[in-house]
BAFI-3210 file (N, C-alpha, C; in Angstrom, 3 decimals, decimal comma, padded with zeros to 6 digits):
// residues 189
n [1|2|3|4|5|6|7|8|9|10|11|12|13|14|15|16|17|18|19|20|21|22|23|24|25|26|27|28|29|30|31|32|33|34|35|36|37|38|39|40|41|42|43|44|45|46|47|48|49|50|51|52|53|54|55|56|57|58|59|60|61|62|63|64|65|66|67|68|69|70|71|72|73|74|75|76|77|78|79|80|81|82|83|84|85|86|87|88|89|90|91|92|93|94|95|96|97|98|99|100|101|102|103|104|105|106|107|108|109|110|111|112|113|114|115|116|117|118|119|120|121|122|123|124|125|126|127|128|129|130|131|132|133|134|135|136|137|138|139|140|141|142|143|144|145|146|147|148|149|150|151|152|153|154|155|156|157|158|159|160|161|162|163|164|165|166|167|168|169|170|171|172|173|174|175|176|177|178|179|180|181|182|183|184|185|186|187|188|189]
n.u [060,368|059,125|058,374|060,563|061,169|058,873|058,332|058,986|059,062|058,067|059,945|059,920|061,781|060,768|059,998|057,936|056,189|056,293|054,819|052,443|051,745|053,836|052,270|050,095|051,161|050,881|052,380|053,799|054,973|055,176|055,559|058,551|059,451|061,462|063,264|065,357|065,470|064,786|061,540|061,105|062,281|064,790|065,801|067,587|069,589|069,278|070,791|072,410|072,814|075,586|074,332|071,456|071,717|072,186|070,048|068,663|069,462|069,025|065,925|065,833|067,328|066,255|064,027|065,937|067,048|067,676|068,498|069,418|067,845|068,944|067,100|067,548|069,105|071,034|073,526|073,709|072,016|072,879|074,832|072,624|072,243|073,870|073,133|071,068|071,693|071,386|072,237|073,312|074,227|072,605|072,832|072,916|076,357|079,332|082,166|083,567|082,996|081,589|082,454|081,530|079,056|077,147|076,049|075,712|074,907|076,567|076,322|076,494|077,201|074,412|073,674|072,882|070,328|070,802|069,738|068,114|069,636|067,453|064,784|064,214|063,084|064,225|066,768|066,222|064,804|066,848|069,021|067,486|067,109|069,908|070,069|068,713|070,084|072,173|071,088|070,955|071,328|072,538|074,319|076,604|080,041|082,051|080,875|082,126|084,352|087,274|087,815|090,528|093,623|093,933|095,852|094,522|093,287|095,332|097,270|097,853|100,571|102,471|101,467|100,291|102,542|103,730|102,071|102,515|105,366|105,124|104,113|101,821|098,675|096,758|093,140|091,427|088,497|086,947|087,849|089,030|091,390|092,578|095,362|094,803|092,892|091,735|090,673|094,673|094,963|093,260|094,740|095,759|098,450]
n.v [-187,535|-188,852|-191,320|-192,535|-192,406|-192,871|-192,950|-190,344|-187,613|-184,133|-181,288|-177,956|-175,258|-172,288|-168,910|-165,994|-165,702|-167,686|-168,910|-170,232|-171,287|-173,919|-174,595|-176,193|-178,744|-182,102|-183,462|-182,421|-181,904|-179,620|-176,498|-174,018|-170,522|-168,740|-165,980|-166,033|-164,718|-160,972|-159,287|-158,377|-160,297|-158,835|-157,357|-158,892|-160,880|-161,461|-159,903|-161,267|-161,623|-162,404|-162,821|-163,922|-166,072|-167,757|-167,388|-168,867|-171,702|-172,147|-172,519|-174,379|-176,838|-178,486|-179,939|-181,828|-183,042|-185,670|-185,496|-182,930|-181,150|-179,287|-177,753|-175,804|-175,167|-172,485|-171,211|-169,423|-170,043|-172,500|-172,298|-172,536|-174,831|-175,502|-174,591|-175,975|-178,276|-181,055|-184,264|-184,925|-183,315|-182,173|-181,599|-179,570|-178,912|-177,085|-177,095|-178,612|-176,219|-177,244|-178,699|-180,323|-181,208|-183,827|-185,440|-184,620|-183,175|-182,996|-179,188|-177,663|-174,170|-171,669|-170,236|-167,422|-166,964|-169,222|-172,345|-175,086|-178,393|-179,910|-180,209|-178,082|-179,368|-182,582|-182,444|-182,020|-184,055|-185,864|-185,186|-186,229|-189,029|-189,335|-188,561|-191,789|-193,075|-192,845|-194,117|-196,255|-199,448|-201,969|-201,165|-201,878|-201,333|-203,083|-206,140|-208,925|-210,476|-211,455|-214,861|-216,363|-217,256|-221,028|-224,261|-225,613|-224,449|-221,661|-222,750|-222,370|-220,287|-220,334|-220,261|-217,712|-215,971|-216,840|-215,513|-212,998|-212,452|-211,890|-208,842|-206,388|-205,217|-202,827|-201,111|-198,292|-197,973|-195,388|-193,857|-190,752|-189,635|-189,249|-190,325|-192,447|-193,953|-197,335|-199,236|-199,524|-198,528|-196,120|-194,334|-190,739|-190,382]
n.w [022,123|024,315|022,839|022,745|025,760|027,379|030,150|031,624|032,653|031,123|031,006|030,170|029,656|029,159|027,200|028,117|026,440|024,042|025,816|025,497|023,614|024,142|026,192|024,543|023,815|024,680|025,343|027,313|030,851|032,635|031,925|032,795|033,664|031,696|030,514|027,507|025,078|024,241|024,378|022,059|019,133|017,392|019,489|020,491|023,018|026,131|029,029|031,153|034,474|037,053|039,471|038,168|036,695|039,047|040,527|038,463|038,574|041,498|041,422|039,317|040,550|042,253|041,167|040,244|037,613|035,410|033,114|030,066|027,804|024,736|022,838|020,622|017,868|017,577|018,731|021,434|023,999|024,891|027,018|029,188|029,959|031,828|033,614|034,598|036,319|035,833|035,375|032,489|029,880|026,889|023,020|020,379|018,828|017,449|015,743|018,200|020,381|022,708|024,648|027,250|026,463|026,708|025,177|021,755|018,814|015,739|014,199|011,535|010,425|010,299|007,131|005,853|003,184|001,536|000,453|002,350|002,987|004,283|006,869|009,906|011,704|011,547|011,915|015,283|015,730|014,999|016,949|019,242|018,559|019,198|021,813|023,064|021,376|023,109|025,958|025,194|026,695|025,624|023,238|021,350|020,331|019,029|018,319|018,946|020,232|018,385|017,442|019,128|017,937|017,141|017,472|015,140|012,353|012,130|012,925|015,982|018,088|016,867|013,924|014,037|014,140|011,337|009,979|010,405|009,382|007,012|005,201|006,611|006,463|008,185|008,022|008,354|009,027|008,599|007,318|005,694|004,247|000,787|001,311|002,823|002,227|000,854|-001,758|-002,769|-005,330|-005,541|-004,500|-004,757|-005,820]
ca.u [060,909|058,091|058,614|062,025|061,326|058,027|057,449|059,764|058,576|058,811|059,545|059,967|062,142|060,368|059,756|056,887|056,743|056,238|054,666|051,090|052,369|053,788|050,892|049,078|051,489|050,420|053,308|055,170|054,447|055,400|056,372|058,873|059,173|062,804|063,518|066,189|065,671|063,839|060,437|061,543|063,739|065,513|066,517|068,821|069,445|068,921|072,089|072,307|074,255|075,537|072,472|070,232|072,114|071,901|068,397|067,911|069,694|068,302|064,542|065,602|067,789|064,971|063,590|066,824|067,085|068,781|068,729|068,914|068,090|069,039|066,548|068,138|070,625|072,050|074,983|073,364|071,485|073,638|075,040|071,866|072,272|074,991|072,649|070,013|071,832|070,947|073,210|073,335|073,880|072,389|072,810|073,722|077,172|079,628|083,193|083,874|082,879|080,627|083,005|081,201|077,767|077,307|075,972|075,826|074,634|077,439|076,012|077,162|076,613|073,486|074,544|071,579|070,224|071,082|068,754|068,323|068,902|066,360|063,703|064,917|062,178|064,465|067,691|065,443|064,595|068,344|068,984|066,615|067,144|071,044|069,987|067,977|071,138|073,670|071,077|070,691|072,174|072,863|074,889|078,225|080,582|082,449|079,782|082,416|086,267|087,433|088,364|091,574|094,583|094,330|096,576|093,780|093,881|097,027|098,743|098,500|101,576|103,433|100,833|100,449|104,240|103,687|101,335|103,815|106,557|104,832|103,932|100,302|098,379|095,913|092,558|090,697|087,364|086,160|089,867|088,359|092,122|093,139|096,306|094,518|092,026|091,696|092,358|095,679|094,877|092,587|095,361|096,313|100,221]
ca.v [-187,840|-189,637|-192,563|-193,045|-192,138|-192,911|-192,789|-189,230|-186,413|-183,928|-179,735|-177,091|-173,895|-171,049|-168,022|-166,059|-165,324|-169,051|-170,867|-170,356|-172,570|-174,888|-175,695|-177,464|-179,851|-182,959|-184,207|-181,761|-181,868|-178,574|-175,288|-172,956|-169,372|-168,235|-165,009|-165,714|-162,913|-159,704|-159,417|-158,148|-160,825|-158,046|-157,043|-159,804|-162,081|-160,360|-160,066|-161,803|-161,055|-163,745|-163,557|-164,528|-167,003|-168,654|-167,990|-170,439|-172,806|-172,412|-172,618|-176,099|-177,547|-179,222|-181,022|-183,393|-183,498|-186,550|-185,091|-181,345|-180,679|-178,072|-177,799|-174,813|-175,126|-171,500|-171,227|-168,692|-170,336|-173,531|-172,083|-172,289|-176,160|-175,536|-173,888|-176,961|-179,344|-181,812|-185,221|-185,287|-182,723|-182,755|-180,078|-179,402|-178,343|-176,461|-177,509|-178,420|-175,386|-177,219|-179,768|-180,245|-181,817|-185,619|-186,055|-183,445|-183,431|-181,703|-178,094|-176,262|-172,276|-171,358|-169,339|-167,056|-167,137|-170,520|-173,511|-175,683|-179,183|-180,558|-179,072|-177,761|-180,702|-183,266|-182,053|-182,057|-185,427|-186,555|-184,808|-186,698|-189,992|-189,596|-189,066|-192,311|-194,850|-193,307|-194,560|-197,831|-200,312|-203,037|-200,795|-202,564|-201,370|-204,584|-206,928|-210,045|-210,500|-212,027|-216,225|-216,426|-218,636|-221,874|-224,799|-225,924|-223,385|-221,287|-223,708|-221,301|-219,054|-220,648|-219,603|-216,367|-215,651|-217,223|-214,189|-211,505|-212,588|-210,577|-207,329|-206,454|-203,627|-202,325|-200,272|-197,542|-198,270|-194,559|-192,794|-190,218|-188,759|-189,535|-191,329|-193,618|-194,946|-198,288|-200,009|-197,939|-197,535|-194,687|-192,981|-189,899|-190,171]
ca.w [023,433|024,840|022,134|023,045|027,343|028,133|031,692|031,802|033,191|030,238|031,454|029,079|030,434|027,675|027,535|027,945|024,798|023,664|026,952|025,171|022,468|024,912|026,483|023,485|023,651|025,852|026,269|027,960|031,752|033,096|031,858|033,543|032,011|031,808|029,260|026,465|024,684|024,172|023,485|020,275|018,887|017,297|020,439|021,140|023,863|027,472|029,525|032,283|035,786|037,777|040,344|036,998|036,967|040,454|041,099|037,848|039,442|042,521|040,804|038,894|041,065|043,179|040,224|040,068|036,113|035,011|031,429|030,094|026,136|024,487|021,262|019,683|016,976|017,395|020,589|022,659|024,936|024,859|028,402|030,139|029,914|032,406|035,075|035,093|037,442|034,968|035,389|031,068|029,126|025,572|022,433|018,956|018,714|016,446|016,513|019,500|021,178|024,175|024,879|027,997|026,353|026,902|024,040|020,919|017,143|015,019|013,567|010,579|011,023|009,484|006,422|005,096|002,021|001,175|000,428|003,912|002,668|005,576|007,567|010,970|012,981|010,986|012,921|016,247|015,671|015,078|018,214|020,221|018,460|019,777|022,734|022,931|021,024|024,174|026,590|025,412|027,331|024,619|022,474|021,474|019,163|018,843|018,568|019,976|020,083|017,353|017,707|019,342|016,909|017,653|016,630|014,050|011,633|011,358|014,022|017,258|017,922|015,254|013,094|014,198|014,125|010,343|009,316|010,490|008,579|005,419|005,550|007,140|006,600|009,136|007,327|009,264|007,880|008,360|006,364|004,560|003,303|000,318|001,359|003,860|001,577|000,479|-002,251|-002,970|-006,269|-005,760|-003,863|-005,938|-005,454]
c.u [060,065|058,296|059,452|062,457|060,087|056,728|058,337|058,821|059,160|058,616|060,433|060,419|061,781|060,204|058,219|056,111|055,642|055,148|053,258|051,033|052,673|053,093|050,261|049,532|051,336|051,073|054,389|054,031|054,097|056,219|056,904|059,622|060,591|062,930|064,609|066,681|064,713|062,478|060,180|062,601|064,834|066,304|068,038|068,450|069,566|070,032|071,444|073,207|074,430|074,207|071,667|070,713|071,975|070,806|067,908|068,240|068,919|066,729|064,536|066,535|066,741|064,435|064,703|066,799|067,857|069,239|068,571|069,009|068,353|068,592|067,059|069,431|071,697|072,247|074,260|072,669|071,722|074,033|073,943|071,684|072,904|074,113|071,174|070,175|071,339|072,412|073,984|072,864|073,674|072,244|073,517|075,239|077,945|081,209|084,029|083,693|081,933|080,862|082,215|079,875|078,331|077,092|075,563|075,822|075,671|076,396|076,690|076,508|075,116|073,683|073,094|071,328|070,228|069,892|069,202|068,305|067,807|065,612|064,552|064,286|063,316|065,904|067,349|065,512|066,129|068,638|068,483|066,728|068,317|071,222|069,394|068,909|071,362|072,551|070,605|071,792|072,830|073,872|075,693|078,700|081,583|081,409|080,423|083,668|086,511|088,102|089,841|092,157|094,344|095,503|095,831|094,124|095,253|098,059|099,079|099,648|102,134|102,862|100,734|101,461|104,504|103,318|102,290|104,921|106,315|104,303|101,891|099,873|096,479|094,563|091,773|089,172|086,366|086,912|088,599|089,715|092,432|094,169|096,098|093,427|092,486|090,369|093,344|095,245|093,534|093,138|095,937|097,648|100,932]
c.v [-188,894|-191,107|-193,156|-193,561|-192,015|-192,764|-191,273|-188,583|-185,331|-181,840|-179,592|-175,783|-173,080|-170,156|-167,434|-166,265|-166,954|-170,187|-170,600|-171,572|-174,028|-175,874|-176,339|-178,193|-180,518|-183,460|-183,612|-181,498|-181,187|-177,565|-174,447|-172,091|-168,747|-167,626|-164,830|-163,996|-162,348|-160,004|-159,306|-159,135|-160,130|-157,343|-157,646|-160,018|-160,681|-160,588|-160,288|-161,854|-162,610|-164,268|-163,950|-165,928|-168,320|-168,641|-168,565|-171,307|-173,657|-173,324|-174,382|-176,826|-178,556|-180,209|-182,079|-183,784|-184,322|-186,163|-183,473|-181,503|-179,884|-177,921|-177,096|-175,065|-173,539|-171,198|-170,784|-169,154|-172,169|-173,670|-172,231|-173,880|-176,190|-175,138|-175,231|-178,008|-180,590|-183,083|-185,043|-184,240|-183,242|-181,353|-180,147|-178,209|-177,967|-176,535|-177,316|-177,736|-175,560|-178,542|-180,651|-181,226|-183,028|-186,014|-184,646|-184,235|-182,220|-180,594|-177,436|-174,922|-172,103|-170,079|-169,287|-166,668|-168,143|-171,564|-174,442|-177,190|-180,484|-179,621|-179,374|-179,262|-182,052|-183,336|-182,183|-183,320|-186,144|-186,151|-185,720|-188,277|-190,427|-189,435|-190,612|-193,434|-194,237|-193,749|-196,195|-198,988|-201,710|-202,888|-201,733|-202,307|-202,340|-205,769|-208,229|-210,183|-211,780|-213,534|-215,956|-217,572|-219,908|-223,125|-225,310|-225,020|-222,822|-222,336|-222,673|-220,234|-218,933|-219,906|-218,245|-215,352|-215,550|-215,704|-212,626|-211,328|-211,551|-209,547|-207,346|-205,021|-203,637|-201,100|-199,375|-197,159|-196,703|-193,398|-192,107|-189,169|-189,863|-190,821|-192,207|-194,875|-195,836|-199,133|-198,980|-198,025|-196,203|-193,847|-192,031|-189,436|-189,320]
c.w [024,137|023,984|022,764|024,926|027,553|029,127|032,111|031,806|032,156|030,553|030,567|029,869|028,664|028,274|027,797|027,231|024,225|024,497|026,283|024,328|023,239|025,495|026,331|023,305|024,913|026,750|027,564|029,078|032,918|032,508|033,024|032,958|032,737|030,234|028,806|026,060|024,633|023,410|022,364|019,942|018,248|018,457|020,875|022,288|025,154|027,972|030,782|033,463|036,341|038,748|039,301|036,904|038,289|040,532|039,535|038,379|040,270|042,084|040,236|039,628|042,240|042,036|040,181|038,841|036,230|033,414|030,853|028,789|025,829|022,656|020,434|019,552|017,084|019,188|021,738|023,604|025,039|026,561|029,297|030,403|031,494|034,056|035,428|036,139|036,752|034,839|033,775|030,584|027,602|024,071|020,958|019,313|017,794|016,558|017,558|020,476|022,837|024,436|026,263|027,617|026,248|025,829|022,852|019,223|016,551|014,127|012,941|010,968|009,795|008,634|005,883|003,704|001,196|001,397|001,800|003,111|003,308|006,596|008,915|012,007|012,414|011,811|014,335|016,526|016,009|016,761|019,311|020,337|018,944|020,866|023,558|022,459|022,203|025,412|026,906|025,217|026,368|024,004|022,508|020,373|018,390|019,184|019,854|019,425|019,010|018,456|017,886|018,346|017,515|016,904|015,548|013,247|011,143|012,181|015,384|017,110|017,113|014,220|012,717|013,422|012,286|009,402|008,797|010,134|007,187|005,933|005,805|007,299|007,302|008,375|008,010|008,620|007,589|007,655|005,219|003,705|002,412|000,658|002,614|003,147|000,995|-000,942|-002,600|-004,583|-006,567|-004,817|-004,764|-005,581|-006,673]
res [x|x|x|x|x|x|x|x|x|x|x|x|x|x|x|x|x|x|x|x|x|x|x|x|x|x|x|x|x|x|x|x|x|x|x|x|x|x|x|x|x|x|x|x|x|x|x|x|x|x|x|x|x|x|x|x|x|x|x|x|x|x|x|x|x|x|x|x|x|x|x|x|x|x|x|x|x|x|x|x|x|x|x|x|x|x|x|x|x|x|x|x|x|x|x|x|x|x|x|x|x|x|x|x|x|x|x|x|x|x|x|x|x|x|x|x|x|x|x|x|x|x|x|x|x|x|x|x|x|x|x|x|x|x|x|x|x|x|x|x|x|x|x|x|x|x|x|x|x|x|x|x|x|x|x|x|x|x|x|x|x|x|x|x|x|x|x|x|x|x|x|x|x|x|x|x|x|x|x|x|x|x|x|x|x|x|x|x|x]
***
């Protein structure tokens, strides 16, 4: 985060649990201790009433986040994004289910037992690095509008007009069915 942001002010909502850990990192510029779940992680996640709710709010709404992360890949504490007052939300998601984040790394379900093929900091990273393209201002996904016809070339409208007389096919350069791919002979008709 700091690579990517700087001069950002970098707070950490953990638990208690965790803020010891927290602390040895330099970069992070304030902890504030909000309890997920049970001291036992076997316990599961703590239920929370609506007042738990507001007085987080309340608590970070004074800071003025322009940005809220949400480091953890599994859902449950996806919602607490929602209580930061945070201009930009940010979060691994799982289809579609947090339509709401600004920006979001797609997550498969973590199925146990199974070989991981990437370490979890590697996902983190992606995370962080997509936050980091959507705020840079340069982006462009059309680099520059293609040269309008002129009469050089095809001959302007005439020209144009010329093209569309034969048949024209349009390619969607990211077609991953079958019958969109290009060239057609690797369509399996």
């Amino acid at each position: 985060m700091k690579r990517h942001f700087p001069a950002a002010r970098l707070y950490v909502l953990t638990s208690r649990a965790s803020k010891s850990v927290w602390a040895l990192e330099p970069a992070v510029d304030e902890l504030i201790e909000f309890e997920f779940f049970h001291a036992r992680s076997s316990a599961g996640v703590v239920e929370r009433t609506e007042d738990d709710w507001r007085e987080l709010r309340e608590r970070l709404g004074p800071h003025r986040f322009d940005l809220a992360i949400d480091l953890r890949k599994h859902w449950e504490t996806r919602p607490v994004l929602q209580s930061t007052g945070a201009r930009y939300l940010a979060g691994f998601d799982m289809k579609g289910k947090f339509p709401w984040l600004d920006v979001a790394i797609e997550w498969s379900e973590d199925s146990a037992l199974l070989r991981k093929r990437q370490h979890a900091t590697d996902d983190l990273v992606s995370l962080v690095d997509a936050v980091a393209a959507a705020c840079e201002a340069d982006r462009a996904v059309i680099p520059r509008l293609p040269t309008p016809l002129s009469d050089e070339g095809l001959g302007g409208v005439a020209g144009a007009r010329r093209i569309f007389r034969k048949r024209v096919v349009c390619v969607h350069p990211s077609a991953g069915n079958e019958m969109r791919q290009w060239p057609p002979n690797t369509l399996a008709c």
